[in-house]
N, C-alpha and C positions, 0 to 999 in steps of 0.2 A: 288687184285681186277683186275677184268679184262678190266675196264678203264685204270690202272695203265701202261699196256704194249701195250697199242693199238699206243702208238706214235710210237713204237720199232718195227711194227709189218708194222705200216703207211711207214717207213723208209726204211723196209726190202721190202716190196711191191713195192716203188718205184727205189730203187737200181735193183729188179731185173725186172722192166721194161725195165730199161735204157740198164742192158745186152742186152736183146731179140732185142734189136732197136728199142725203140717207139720213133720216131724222126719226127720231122715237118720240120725243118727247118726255125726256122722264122726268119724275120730280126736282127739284132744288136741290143746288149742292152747294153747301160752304166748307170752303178750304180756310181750314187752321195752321197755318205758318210757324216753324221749326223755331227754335231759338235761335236767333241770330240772323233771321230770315227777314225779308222785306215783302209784301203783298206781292210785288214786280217781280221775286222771281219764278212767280205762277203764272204769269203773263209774256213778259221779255226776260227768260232769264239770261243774265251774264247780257244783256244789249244785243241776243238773238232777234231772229223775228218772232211774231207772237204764234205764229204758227207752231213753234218750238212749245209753248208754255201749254201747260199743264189744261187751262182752261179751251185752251184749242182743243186740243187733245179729248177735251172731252166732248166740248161741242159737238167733234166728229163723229162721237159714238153717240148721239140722238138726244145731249140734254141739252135745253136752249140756252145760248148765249147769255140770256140775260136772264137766268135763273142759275147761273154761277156765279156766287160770291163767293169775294174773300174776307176775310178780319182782317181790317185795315191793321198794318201794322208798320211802321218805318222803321229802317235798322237802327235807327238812333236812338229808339223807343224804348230797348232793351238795356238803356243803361236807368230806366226807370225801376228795376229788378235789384240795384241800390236802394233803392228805400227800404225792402226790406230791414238793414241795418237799424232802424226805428223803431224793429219789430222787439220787442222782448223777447219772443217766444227763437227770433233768430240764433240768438246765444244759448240757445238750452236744446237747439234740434229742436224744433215744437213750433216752428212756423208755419201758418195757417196760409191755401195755396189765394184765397178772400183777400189774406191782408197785402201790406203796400209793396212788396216785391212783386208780385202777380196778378192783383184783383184788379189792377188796370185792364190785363189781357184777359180776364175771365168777364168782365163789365162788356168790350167790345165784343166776342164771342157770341153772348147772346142779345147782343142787338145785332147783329148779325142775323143772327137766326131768324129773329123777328119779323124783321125786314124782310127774311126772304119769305117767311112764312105768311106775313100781309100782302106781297107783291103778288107774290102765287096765287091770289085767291084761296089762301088756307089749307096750301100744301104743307105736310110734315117735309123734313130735308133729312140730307144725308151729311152726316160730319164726315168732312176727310182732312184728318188733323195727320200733320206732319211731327216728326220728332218730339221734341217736349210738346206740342200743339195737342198729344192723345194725350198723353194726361193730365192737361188744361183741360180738355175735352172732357174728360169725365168727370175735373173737379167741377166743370159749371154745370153737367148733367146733376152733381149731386148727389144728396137722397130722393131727386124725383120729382122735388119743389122748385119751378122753373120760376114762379113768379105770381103777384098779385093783380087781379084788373084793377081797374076803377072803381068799379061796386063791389069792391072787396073778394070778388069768385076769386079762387086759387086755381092757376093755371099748372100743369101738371109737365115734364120733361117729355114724358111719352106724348103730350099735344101738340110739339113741334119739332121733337127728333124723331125717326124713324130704324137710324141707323147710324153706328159708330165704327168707320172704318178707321182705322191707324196704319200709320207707313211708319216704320223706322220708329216704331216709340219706344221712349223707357219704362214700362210699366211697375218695375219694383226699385226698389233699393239697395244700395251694395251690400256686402254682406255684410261689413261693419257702418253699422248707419250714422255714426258719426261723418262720415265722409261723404256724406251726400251732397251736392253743391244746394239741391234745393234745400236746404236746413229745416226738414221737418215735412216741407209742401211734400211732397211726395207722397213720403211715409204717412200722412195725413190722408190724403184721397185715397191709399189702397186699403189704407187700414178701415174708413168709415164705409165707405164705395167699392169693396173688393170686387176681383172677378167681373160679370157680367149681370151686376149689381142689380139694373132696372131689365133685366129680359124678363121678368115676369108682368111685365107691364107691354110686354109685344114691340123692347126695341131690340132689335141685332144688333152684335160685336163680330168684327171680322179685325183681326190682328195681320199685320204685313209684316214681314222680317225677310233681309237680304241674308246670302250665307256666300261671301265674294271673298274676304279677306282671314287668314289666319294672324293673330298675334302676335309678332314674334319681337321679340327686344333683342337677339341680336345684330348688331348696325352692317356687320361684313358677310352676313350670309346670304343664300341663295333664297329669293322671293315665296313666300308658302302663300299662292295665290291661288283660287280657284281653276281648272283646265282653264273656260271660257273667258277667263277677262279681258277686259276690255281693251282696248289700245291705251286709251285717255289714262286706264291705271298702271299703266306701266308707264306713259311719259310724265306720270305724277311721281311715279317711283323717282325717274332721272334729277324730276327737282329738289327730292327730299334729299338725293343724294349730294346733291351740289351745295344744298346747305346746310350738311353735315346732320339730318335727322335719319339716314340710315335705308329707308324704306318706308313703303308703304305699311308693311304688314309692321314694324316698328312703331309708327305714326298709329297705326291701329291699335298697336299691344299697350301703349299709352293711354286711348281713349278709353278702351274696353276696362282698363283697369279704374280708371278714374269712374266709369258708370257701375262695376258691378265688382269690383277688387280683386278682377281675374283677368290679367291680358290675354295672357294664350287661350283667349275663344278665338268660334269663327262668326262674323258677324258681316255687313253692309259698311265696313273700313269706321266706323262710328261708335255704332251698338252692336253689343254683342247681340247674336238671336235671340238667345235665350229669355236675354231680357227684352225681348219687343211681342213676346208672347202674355196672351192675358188669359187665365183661369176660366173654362166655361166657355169659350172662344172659338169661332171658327179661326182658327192661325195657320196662318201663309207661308210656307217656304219658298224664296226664290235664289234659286243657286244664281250666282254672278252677277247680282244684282247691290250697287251701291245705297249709300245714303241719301246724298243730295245732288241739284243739280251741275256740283261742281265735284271735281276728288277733292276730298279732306285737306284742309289746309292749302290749295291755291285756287289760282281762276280759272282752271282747265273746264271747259266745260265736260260734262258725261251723257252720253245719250243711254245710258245704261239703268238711269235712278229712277226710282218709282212711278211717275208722273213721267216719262217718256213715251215715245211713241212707240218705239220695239217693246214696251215693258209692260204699259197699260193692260194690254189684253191676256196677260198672266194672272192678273187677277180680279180685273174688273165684272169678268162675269159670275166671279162666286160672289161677287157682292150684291149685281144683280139679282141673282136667285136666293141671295137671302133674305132680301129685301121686297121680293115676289115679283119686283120690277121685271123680272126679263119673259115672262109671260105674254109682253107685246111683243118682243121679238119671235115669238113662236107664232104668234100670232099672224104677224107681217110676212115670215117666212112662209108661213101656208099658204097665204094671199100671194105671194109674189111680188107684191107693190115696192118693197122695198129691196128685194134681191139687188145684189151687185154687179155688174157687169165684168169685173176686176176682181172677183174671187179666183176664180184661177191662179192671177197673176200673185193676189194674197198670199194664196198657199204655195206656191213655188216656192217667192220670198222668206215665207217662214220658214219653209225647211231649210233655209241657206243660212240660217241662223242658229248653229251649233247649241244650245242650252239644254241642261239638264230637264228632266221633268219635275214639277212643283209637287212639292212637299202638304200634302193640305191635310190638316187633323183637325180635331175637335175633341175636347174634354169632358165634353158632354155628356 
């Protein structure tokens, strides 16, 4: 079917944009990696080509190659989120996201930033933190205190973030906050940093949430799937079912309950929406749109997740325009310099691409 190769087609049109030079140039981006995440799956995920990876992807759309970082992170790195257990504050809910469960990953995060921010010639970046990576991201933004120089000048968050997009994050706590896996971190960052804590200081929040999966805990019933899903979520289904987890949307009613003490939401098969939504926020609906770069619980790859190709352009230009960045594209576009030759071929392609229209609000 000719749905079936429009991804391959979506892929092949963006590779050869990137030859011709369709380039903008924007500012610096550092991606903050999901729990349980490795840097590599923003580059080769699952041992694709990188052309697949997240950073391609963006390349494509005008920021330079080498003003996309990631926070180095290995998966093996995440058993570091044990030490926590040293923490006091662990056993009483009142762990601090600083201390030794996560101050590791909040330590690399902004050096990260740093880095990208000296490499740039003193460009502000844009965070594009992944799952628990957003509200890492906002515990190292702060109260605003990014850091000290040398001669003692106090460096400010707003002098090297510009913008905090999240995909797929958790931004609150379940309802009963005993049951939080982060024992306190969490509840910590939203309670001191709530909402869109430093927008008064000229940084933007743009929130992403997938709405693909329904909840459901029963194991023999029929699928409560989004119309659009994807193929990859239904051969996930087959293997949940083979090893006796019931479904997807069962797999899902599991997660969403263990994040927010509600299965039957609808959420990115991970996180419920609800909870990927942040106070003050420009916030993202994308109907059929996953968590990660695999379904939940195996190695299926998804061309469906956030950082994919078909997916990117759902929301990457409300980020641009909040960020003011996308003013060179209007720019280019008047000029002609950058026009496409393969816009046609673009728009055919997407409309062979069944999808709800985006949900975009703001609290504001």
């Amino acid at each position: 079917p000719m749905q079936c190769i429009v991804p391959y087609l979506y892929l092949a049109l963006a590779i050869a944009c990137s030859i011709i030079g369709f380039s903008e140039a924007y500012c610096p981006v550092v991606i903050c990696p999901g729990f349980g995440n490795d840097s590599i799956d923003y580059d080769t995920p699952l041992g694709q080509p990188s052309e697949v990876g997240l950073k391609s992807v963006l390349a494509r759309r005008g920021f330079e190659p080498e003003n996309i970082y990631t926070v180095p992170v290995k998966r093996s790195d995440w058993i570091r989120v044990a030490g926590g257990l040293l923490d006091v504050g662990f056993y009483t809910n009142n762990a601090k996201p600083t201390g030794r469960g996560y101050g590791w990953y909040i330590d690399r995060l902004k050096q990260s930033v740093d880095q990208a921010y000296e490499e740039s010639g003193g460009e502000k970046v844009i965070l594009m933190a992944h799952s628990a990576g957003g509200w890492l991201a906002r515990a190292a933004m702060s109260s605003g205190e990014w850091s000290t120089d040398s001669d003692g000048t106090g460096v400010r968050t707003a002098d090297r973030v510009q913008c905090l997009v999240t995909l797929g994050a958790i931004h609150r706590v379940p309802e009963d906050e005993s049951k939080c896996v982060t024992r306190g971190c969490l509840k910590f960052t939203d309670t001191e940093y709530p909402g869109t804590f430093l927008e008064g200081e000229g940084i933007k929040y743009i929130t992403v949430g997938g709405s693909a999966v329904v909840g459901d805990n029963r194991k023999d019933e029929e699928l409560l799937l989004a119309e659009d899903s994807s193929e990859s979520l239904l051969e996930a289904d087959e293997i949940y079912s083979k090893r006796g987890e019931g479904s997807a949307a069962r797999v899902a009613f599991t997660s969403y309950e263990a994040v927010s003490g509600k299965g039957g939401l609808i959420g990115d098969g991970v996180v419920p929406f609800a909870w990927t939504q942040l106070e003050g926020a420009k916030n993202v609906e994308l109907p059929g749109v996953v968590h990660s770069i695999n379904e939940a619980g195996t190695t299926l790859p998804s061309d469906r997740w956030y950082g994919s190709e078909m997916i990117i352009d759902r929301w990457l230009p409300i980020v641009l325009k909040e960020s003011g960045l996308s003013s060179k594209s209007s720019r280019s576009d008047q000029s002609g310099s950058n026009s496409s030759p393969f816009a046609g071929f673009q728009e055919w392609a997407s409309k062979l691409i069944a999808k709800p229209e985006e949900n975009v609000a703001s609290s504001r």
